[in-house]
TORTIVO-548459 format. One line per field, with one value per residue (C-alpha): residue number from 1; residue in three letters; x, y, z. Coordinates in steps of 0.02 Angstrom, whole numbers, plus 32768, in hexadecimal, padded with zeros to 4 digits. Example, Ala and Ser with C-alpha at 12.3 -4.5 7.8 and 13.67 -1.06 7.14 Angstrom:
i c(1,2) $
aa c(ala,ser) $
xx c(8267,82AC) $
yy c(7F1F,7FCB) $
zz c(8186,8165) $
//
This chain:
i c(1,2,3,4,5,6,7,8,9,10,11,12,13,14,15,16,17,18,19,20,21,22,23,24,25,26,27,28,29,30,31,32,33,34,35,36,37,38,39,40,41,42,43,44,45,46,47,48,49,50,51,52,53,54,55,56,57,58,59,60,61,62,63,64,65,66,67,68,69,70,71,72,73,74,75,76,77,78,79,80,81,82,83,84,85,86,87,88,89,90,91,92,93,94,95,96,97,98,99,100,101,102,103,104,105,106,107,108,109,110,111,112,113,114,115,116,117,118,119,120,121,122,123,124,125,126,127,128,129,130,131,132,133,134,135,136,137,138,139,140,141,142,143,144,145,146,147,148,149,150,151,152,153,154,155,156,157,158,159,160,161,162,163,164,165,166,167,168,169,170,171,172,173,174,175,176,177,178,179,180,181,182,183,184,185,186,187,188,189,190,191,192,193,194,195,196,197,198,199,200,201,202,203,204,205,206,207,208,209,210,211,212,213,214,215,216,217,218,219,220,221,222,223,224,225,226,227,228,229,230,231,232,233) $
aa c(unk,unk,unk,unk,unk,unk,unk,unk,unk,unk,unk,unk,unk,unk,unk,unk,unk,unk,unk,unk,unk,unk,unk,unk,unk,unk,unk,unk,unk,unk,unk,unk,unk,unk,unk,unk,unk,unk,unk,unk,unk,unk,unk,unk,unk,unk,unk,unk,unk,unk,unk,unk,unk,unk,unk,unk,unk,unk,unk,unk,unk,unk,unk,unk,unk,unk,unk,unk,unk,unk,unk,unk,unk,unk,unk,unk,unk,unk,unk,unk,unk,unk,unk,unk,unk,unk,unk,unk,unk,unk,unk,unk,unk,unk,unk,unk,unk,unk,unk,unk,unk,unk,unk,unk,unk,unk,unk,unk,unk,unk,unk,unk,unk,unk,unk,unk,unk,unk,unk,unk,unk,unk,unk,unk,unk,unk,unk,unk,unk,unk,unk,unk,unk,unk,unk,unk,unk,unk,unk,unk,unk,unk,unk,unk,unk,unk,unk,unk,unk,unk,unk,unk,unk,unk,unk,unk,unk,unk,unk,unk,unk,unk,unk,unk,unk,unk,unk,unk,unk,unk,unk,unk,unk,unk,unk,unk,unk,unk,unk,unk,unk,unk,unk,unk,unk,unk,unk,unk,unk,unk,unk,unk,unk,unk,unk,unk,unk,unk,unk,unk,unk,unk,unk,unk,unk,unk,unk,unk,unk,unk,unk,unk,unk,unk,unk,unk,unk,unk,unk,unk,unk,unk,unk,unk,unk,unk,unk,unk,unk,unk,unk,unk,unk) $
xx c(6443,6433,6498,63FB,63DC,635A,6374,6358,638C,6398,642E,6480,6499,63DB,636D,62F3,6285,6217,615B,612D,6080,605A,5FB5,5F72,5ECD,5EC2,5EA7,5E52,5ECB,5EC9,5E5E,5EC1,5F68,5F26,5ED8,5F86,5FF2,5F6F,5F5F,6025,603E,60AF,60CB,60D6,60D0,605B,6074,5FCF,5FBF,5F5B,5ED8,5ECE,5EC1,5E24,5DD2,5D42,5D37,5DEC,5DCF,5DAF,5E50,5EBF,5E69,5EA3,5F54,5F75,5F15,5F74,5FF6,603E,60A0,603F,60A4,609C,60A9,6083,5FE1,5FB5,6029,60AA,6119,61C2,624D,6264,6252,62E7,6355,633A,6398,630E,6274,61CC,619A,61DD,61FC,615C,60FF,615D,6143,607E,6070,60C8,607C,5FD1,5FF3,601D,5F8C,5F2B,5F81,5F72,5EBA,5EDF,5F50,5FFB,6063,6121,6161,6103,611F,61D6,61F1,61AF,6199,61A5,6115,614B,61D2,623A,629D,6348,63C4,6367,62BE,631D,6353,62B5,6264,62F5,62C1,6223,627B,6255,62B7,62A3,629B,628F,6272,6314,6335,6346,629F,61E6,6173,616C,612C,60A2,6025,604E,5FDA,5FEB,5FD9,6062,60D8,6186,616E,60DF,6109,6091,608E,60E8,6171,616C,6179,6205,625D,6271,62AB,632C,6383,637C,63F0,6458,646A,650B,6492,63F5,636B,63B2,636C,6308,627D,61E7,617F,60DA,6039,5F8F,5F33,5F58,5E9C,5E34,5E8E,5F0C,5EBD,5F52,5F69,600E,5FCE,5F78,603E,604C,6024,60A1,6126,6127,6122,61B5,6213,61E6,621F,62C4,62D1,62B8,624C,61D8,61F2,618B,6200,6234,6256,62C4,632F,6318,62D8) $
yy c(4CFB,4C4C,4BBF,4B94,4C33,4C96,4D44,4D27,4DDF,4E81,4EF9,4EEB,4F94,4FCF,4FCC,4F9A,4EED,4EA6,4E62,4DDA,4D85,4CE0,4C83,4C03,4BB0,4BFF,4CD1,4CEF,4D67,4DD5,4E5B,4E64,4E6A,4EEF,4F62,4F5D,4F8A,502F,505B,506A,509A,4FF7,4FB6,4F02,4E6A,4DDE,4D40,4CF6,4C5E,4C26,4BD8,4C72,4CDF,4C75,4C89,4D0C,4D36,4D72,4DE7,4E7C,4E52,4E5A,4EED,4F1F,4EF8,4F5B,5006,500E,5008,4F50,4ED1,4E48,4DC9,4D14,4C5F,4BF7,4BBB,4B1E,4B14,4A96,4A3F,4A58,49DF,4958,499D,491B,4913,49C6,49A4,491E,4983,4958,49AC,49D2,4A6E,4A6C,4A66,4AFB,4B5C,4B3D,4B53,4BF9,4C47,4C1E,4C77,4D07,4CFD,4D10,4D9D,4E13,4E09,4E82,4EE2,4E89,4E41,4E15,4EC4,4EED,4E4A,4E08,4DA1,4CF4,4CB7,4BE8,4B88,4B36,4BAC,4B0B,4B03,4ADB,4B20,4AD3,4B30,4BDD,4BB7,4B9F,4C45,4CA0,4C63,4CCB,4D6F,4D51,4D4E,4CB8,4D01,4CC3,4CD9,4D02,4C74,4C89,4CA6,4C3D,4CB4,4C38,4BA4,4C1E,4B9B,4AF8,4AC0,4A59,49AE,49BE,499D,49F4,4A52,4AAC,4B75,4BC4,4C93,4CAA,4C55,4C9A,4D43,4D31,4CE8,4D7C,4DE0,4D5F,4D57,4E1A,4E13,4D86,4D9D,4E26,4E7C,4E71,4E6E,4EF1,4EAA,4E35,4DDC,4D97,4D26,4D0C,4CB1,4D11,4C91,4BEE,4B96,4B77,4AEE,4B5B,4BD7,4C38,4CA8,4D0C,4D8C,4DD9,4DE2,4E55,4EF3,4EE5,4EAB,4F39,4FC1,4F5C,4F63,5019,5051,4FF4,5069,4FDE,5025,4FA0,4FA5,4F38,4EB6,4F0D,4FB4,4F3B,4EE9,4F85,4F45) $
zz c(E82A,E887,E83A,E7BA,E760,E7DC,E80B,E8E0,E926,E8FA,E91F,E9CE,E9E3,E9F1,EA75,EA0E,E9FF,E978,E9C3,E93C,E951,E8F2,E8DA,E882,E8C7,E960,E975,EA24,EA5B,E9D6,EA0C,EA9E,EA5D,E9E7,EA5B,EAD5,EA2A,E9FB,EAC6,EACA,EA06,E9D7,E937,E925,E8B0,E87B,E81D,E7E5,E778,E70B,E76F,E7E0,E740,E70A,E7A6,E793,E83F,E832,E7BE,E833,E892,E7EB,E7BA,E867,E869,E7CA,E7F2,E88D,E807,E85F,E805,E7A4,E759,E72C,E7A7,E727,E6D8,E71D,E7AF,E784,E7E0,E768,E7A6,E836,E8E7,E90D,E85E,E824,E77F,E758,E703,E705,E66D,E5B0,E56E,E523,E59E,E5F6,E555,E544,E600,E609,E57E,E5AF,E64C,E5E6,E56E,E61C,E656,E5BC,E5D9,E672,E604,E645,E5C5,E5C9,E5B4,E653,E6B7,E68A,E739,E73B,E7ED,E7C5,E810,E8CB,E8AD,E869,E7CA,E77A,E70B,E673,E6B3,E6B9,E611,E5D0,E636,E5C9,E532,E54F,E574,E63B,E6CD,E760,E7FD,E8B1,E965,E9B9,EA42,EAFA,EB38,EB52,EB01,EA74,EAEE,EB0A,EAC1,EB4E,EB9F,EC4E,EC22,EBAE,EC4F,EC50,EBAB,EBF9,EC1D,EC7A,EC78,ED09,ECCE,EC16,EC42,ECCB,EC44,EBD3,EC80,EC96,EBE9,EBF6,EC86,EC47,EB86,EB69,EAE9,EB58,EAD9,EA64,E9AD,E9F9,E999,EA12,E9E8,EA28,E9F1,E9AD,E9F3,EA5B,EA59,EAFA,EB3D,EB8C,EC0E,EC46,EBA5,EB99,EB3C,EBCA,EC0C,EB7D,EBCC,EC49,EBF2,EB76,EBF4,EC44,EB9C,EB9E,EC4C,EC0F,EB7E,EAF4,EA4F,E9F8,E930,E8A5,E854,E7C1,E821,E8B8,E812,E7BB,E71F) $
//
């Protein structure tokens, strides 16, 4: 666990790596992502919130996800932001909010059949949070979990104007290569993150990387497992 509660890797000793998907407003690379995971026979995980969950023209894609037996869990149900991006300790929310929020999302879900049993990760939305936040996630029987740091496959949604923070694909996907070589454990437990969906503003999509980077994994003898089969929960 990282220093505020969130499960961010799974077992060093395993070749194997977790693929987790999240989306919110955005979903154009869904079909995509989908059709590389069935072509290659990969199991991997979504968080959807609320808002995505509402959206009919997802529905096909959930219904998707979980007949290619995927993960489906919750990222919230209105998206929001949880504590300070500068003072982390400071939260911008009570815990009533948290609670309402989180178990809408859930309400959602069990409409596809997922309930809390099924889906007991929470994937925070921004992937930001504090100790008091995995508290709360606890108090519903879940588990926080997060991206495992050293890579750019999160910043897979910059776009160029946003100067220095941008990431083109290029650079994303060398990325990964690099902290293979560097890390002592490689990418053994390894939770990726990377977006369903990044909206038309950005042109160079990194899911279309996706291919290639799995059958790179592959060739290097690394297994992809669904989030509660990487933790083993």
């Amino acid at each position: 666990m990282d220093p505020y509660g969130a499960i961010i890797r799974g077992d060093y000793n395993r070749k194997e790596i977790a693929l987790i998907f999240s989306a919110d407003e955005f979903a154009e690379g869904a079909t995509t992502i989908l059709r590389q995971l069935h072509q290659r026979e990969i199991k991997a995980s979504f968080f959807l919130t609320g808002r995505f969950l509402d959206n009919p023209t997802n529905e096909l894609l959930i219904s998707r996800m979980l007949r290619d037996q995927h993960y489906v869990g919750a990222h919230s149900d209105q998206h929001l932001l949880y504590c300070d991006w500068t003072k982390r300790d400071s939260l911008l929310i009570d815990k009533y909010t948290f609670d309402q929020d989180l178990s809408q999302v859930y309400r959602k879900l069990e409409r596809f059949g997922v309930n809390k049993t099924k889906a007991s990760f929470f994937l925070p939305p921004y992937e930001w949070y504090n100790k008091e936040i995995s508290e709360w996630t606890s108090n519903h029987g879940l588990q926080l979990i997060n991206f495992t740091p050293g890579t750019l496959t999160t910043a897979d949604y910059t776009i160029p104007n946003m100067g220095k923070r941008y990431r083109s694909s290029e650079v994303i996907y060398d990325s990964v290569l690099s902290f293979m070589k560097k890390d002592a454990h490689e990418l053994r437990g390894f939770i990726m993150l990377i977006h369903l969906g990044v909206g038309p503003h950005r042109t160079d999509k990194f899911y279309n990387r996706l291919p290639n980077l799995i059958d790179t994994l592959i060739d290097k003898g690394y297994q992809f497992k669904r989030i509660d089969e990487l933790l083993k929960q």
